[in-house]
LUMTIMI-509720 format. One record per residue (C-alpha): residue number from 1; x, y, z. Coordinates in Angstrom, 3 decimals, padded with zeros to 6 digits. Layout:
% LUMTIMI-509720
{num->NUM | c1->X | c2->Y | c3->Z} $
...
% end
This chain:
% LUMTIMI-509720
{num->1 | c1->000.000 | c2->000.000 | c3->000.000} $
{num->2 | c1->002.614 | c2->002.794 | c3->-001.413} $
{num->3 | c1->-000.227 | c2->004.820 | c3->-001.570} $
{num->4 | c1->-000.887 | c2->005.024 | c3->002.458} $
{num->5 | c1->002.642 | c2->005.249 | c3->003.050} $
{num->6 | c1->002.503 | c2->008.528 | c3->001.036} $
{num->7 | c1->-001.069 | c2->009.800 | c3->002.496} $
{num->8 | c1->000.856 | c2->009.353 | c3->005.990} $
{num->9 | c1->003.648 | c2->010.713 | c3->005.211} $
{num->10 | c1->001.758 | c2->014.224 | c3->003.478} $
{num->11 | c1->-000.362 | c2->014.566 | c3->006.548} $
{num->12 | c1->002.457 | c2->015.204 | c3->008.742} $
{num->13 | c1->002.253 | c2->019.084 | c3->007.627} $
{num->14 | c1->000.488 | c2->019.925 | c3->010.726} $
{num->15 | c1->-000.368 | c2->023.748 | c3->009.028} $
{num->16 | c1->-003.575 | c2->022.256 | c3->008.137} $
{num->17 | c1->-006.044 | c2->024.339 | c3->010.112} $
{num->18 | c1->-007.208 | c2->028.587 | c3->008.977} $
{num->19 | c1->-006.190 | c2->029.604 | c3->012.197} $
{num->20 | c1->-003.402 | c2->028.443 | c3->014.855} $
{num->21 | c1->-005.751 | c2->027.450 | c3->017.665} $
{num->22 | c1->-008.033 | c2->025.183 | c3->015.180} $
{num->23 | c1->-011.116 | c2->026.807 | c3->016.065} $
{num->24 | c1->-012.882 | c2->025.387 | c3->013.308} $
{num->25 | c1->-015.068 | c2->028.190 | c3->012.239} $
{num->26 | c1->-014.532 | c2->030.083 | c3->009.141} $
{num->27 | c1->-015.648 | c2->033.339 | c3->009.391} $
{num->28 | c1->-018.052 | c2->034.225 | c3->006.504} $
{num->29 | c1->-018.885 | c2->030.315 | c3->005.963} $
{num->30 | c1->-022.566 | c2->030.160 | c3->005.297} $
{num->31 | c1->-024.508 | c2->026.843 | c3->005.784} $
{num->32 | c1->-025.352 | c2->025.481 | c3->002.249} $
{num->33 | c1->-022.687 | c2->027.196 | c3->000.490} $
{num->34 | c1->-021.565 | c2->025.119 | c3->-002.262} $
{num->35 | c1->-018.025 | c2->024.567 | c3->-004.079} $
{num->36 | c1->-017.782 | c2->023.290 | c3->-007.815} $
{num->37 | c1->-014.890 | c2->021.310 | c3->-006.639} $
{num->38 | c1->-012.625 | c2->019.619 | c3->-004.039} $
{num->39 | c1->-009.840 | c2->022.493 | c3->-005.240} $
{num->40 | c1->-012.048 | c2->024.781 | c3->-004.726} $
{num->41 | c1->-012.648 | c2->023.610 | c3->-001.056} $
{num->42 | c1->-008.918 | c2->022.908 | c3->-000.752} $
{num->43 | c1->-007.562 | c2->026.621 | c3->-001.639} $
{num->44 | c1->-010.122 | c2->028.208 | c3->000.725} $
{num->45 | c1->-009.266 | c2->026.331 | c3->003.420} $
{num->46 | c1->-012.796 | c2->024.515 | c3->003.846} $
{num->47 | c1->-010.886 | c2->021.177 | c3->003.338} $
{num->48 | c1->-007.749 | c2->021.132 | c3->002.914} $
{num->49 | c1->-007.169 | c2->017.532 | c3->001.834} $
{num->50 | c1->-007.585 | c2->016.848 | c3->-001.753} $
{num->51 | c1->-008.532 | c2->013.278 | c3->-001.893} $
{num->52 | c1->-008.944 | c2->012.206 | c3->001.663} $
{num->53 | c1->-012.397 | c2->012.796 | c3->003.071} $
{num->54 | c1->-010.834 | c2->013.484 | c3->006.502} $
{num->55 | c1->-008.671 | c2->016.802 | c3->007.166} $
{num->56 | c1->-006.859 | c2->017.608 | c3->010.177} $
{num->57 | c1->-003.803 | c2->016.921 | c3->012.538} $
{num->58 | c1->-002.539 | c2->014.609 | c3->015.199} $
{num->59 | c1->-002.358 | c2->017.493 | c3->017.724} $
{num->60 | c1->-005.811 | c2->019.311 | c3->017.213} $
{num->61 | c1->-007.997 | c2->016.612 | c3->015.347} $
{num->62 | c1->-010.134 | c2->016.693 | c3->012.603} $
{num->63 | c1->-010.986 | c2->020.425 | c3->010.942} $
{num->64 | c1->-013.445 | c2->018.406 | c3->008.823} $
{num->65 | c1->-014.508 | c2->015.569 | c3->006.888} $
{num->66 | c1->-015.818 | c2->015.306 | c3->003.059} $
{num->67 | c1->-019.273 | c2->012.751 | c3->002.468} $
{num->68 | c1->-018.267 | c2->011.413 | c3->-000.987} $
{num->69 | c1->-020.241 | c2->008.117 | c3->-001.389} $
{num->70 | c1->-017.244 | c2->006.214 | c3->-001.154} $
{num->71 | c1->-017.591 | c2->004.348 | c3->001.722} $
{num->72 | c1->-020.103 | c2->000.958 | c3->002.077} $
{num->73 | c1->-020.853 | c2->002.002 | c3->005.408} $
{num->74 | c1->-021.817 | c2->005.638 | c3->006.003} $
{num->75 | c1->-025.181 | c2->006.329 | c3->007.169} $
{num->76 | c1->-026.598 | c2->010.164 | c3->007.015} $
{num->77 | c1->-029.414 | c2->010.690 | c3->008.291} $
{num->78 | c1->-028.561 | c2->014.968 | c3->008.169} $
{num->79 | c1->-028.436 | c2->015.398 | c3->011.845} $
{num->80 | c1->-026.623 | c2->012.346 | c3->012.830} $
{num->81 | c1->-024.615 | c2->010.754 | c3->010.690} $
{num->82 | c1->-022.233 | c2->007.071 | c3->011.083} $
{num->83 | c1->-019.228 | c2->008.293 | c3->009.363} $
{num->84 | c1->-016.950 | c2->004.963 | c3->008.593} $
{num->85 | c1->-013.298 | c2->005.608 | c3->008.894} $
{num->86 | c1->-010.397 | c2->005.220 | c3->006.338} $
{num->87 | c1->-008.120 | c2->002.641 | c3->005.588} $
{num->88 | c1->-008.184 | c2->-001.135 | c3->004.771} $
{num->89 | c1->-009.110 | c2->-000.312 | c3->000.994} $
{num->90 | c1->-007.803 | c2->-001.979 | c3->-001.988} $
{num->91 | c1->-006.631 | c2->001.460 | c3->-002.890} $
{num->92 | c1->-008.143 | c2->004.021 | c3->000.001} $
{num->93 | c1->-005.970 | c2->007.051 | c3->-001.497} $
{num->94 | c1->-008.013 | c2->008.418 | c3->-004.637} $
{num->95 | c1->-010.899 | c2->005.867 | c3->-005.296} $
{num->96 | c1->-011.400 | c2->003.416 | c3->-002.367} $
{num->97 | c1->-011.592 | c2->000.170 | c3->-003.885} $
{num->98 | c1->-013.474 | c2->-002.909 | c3->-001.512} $
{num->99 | c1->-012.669 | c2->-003.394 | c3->002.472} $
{num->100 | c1->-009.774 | c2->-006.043 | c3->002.426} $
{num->101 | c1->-008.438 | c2->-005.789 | c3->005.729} $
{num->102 | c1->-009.710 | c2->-004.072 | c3->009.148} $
{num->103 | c1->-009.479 | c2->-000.803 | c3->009.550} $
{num->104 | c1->-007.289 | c2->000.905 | c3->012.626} $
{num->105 | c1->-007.827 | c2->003.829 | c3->015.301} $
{num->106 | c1->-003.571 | c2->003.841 | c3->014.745} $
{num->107 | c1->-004.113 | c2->005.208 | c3->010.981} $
{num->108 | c1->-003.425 | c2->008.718 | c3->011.147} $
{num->109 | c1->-007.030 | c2->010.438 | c3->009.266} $
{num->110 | c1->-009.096 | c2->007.864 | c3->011.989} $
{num->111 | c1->-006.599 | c2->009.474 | c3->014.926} $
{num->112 | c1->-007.376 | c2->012.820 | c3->013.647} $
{num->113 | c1->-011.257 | c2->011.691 | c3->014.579} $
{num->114 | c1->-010.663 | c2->009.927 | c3->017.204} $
{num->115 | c1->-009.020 | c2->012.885 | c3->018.553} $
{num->116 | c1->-011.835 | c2->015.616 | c3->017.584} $
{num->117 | c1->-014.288 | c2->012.644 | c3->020.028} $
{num->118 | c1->-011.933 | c2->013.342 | c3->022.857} $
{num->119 | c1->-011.517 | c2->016.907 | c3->022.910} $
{num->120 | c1->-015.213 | c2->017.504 | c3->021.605} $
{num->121 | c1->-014.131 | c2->020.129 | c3->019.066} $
{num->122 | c1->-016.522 | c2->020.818 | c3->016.517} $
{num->123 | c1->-015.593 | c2->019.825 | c3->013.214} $
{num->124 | c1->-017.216 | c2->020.891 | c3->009.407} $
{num->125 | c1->-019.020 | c2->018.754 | c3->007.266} $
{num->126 | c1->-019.145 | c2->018.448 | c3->003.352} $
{num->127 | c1->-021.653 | c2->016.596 | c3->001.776} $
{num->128 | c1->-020.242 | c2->015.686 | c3->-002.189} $
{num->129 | c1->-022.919 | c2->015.509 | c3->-004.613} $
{num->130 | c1->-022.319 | c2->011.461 | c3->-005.347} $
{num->131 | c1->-022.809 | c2->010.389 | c3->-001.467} $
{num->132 | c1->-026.083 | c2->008.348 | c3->-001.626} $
{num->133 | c1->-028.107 | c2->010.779 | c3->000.419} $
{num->134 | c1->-031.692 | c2->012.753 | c3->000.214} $
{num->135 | c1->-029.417 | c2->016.059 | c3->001.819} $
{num->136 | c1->-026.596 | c2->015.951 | c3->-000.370} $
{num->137 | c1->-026.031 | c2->018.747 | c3->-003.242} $
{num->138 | c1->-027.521 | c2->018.031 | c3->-006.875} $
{num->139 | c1->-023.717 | c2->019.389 | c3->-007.830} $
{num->140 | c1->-020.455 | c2->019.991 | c3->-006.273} $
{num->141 | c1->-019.956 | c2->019.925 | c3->-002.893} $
{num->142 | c1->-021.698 | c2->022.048 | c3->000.290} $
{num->143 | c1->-020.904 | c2->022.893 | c3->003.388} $
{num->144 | c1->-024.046 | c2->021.613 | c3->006.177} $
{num->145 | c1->-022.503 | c2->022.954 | c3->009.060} $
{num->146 | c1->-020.660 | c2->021.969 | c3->012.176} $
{num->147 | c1->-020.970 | c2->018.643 | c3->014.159} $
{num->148 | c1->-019.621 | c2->017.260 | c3->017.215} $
{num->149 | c1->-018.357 | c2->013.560 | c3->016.953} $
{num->150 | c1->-020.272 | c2->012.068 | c3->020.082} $
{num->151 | c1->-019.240 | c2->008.402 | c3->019.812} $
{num->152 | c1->-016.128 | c2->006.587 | c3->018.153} $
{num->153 | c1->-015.942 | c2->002.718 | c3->018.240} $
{num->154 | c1->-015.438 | c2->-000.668 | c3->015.816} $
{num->155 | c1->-017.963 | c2->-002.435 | c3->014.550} $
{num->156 | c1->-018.226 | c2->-005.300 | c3->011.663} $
{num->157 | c1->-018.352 | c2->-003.134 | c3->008.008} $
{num->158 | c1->-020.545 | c2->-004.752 | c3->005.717} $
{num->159 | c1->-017.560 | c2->-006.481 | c3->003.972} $
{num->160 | c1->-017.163 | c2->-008.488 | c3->007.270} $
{num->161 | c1->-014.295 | c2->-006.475 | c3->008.055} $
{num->162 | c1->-013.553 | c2->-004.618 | c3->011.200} $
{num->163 | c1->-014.224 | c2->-000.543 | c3->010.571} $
{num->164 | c1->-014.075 | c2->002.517 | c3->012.814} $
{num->165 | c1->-017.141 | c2->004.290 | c3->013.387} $
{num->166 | c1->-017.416 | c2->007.913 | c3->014.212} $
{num->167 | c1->-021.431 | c2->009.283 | c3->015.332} $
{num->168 | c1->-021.288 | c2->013.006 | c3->014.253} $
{num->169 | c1->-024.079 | c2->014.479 | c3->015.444} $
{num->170 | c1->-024.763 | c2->018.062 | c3->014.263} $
{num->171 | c1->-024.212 | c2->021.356 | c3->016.804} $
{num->172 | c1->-027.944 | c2->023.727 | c3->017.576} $
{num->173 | c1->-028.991 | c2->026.509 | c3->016.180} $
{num->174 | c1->-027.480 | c2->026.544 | c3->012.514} $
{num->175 | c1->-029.757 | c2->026.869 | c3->009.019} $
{num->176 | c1->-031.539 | c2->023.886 | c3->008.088} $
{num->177 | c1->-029.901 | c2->021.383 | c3->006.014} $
{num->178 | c1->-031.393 | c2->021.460 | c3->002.264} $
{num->179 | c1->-032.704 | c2->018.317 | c3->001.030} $
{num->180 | c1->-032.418 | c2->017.212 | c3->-002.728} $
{num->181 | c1->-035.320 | c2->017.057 | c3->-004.599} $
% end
């Protein structure tokens, strides 16, 4: 798996987050906003990763995560949603290919979670337009707001394989989440 080797080796650039304490709100962010692309998210700062779907650092945690449709195991239900971790993928860099192995809290985008659940910072969500969902965007990719992760454990993926689990459940008080028509 050259390709996770490199993934781990790019998210060591901890300069990841808009602003040093990794606050997590961008001012001027509206809920529902939507990018034409993951560049677009990636040079303002909304998600910095490119391909991953999770964006943060060891030290602060995630500064958000990216609902692409990717994953076998995601359930959104808009307020709550059963985000499946990364890793164990045929090829999990660019285009996850099938589960063939368990998945780890020790790979670095699941510790970046795992750490957000500890610390309870808030972190932002991105629905894509090809995650298999009545809220996500008919094009590009939207922000829906911010969401505390409230639970992180394993549990058996659908491929039989072990997978980490992260409950997201979304903060009060921010604009409705559209739903696609």
């Amino acid at each position: 798996m050259a390709a996770e080797r490199l993934r781990a080796k790019l998210l060591q650039n901890a300069n990841l987050f808009p602003d040093p304490l990794g606050n997590n709100v961008i001012e001027g962010l509206v809920v529902g906003t939507v990018f034409k692309t993951r560049d677009e998210l990636q040079k303002k700062k909304i998600h910095v990763q490119r391909f991953a779907g999770i964006s943060g650092t060891k030290e602060l945690g995630a500064q958000s995560v990216v609902l692409s449709g990717q994953y076998e195991d995601d359930g959104d239900k808009g307020d709550v949603i059963i985000y499946t971790g990364t890793g164990g993928q045929r090829n999990s860099y660019r285009n996850p290919g099938p589960q063939i192995e368990d998945q780890s809290f020790d790979h670095p985008m699941n510790q970046h979670l795992y750490k957000s659940f500890q610390n309870r910072r808030p972190i932002r969500v991105i629905r894509g337009s090809a995650a298999n969902s009545k809220y996500a965007p008919v094009e590009g990719y939207r922000y829906d707001g911010m969401y505390t992760i409230t639970e992180a454990y394993m549990d058996k993926g659908q491929s039989g394989y072990a997978v980490c689990k992260f409950k997201l459940e979304r903060n009060p008080g921010q604009t409705p989440i559209p739903i696609r028509q």
